[in-house]
matplotlib code that plots the C-alpha trace (Angstrom):
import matplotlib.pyplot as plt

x = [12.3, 8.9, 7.6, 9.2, 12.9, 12.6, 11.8, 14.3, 16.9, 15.9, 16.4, 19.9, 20.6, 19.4, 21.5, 24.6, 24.4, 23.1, 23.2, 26.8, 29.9, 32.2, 35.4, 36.2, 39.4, 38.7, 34.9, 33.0, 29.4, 27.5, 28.0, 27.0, 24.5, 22.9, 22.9, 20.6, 18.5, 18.2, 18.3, 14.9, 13.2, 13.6, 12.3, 9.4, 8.7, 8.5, 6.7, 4.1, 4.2, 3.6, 0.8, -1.1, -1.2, -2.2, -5.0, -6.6, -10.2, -11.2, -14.6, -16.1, -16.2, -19.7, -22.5, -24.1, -27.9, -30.0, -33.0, -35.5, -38.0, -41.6, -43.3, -46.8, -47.4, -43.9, -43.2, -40.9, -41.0, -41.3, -45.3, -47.8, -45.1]
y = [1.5, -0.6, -3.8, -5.2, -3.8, -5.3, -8.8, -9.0, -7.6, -10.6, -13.0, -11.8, -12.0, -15.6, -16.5, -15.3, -16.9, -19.9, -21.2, -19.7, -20.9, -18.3, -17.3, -13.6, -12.2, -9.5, -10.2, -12.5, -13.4, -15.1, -11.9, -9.9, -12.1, -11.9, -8.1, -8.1, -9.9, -7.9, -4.9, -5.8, -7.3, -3.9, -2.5, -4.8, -3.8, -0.4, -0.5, -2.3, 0.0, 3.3, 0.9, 0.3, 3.9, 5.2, 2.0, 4.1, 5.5, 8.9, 9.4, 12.8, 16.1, 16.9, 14.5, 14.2, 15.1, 13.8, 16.0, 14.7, 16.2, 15.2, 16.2, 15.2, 13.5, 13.3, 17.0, 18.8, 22.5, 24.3, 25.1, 23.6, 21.9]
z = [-6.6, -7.1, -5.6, -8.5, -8.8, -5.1, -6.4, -9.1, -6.3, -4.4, -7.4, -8.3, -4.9, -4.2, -7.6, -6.8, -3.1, -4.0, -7.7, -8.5, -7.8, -9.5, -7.8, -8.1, -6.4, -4.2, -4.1, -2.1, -4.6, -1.7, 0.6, -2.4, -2.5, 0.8, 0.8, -2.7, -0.2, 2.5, 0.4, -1.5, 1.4, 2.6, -0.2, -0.3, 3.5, 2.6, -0.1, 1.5, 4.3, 1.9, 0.0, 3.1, 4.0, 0.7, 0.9, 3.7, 2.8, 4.6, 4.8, 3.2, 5.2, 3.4, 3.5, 0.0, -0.4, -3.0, -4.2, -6.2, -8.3, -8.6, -12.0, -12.5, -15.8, -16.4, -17.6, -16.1, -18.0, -14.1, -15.4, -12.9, -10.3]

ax = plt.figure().add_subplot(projection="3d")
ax.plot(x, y, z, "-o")
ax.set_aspect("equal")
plt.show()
């Protein structure tokens, strides 16, 4: 689940707690609710956790050398250099 099935879980779940007042036998909405929320904030903590470890940079094992070539006249055919 992504950052953002963890959002709309959050949504859903702050709907049903607090902006319904349906009355289903056998099933309490707000408790449903409030475990949408916790469930995505969850997600959203581990998801951020798994982003910040791929975030980290690891420097290179081999160090990069440049090599330049100096040509006289600006010809470069191997003659001369």
């Amino acid at each position: 689940m992504g950052l953002g099935g963890c959002i709309i879980l959050i949504a859903v779940g702050a709907i049903l707690t607090f902006a319904t007042d349906w009355d289903m036998q056998g099933v309490n909405l707000d408790l449903v609710g409030i475990i949408f929320m916790i469930v995505g904030l969850i997600g959203v903590a581990t998801f951020s956790s798994i982003a910040r470890r791929r975030r980290v940079m690891v420097p290179p094992a081999t160090t990069v050398v440049e090599e330049r070539h100096h040509t006289r006249d600006g010809y470069n055919d191997g003659y001369g250099v």
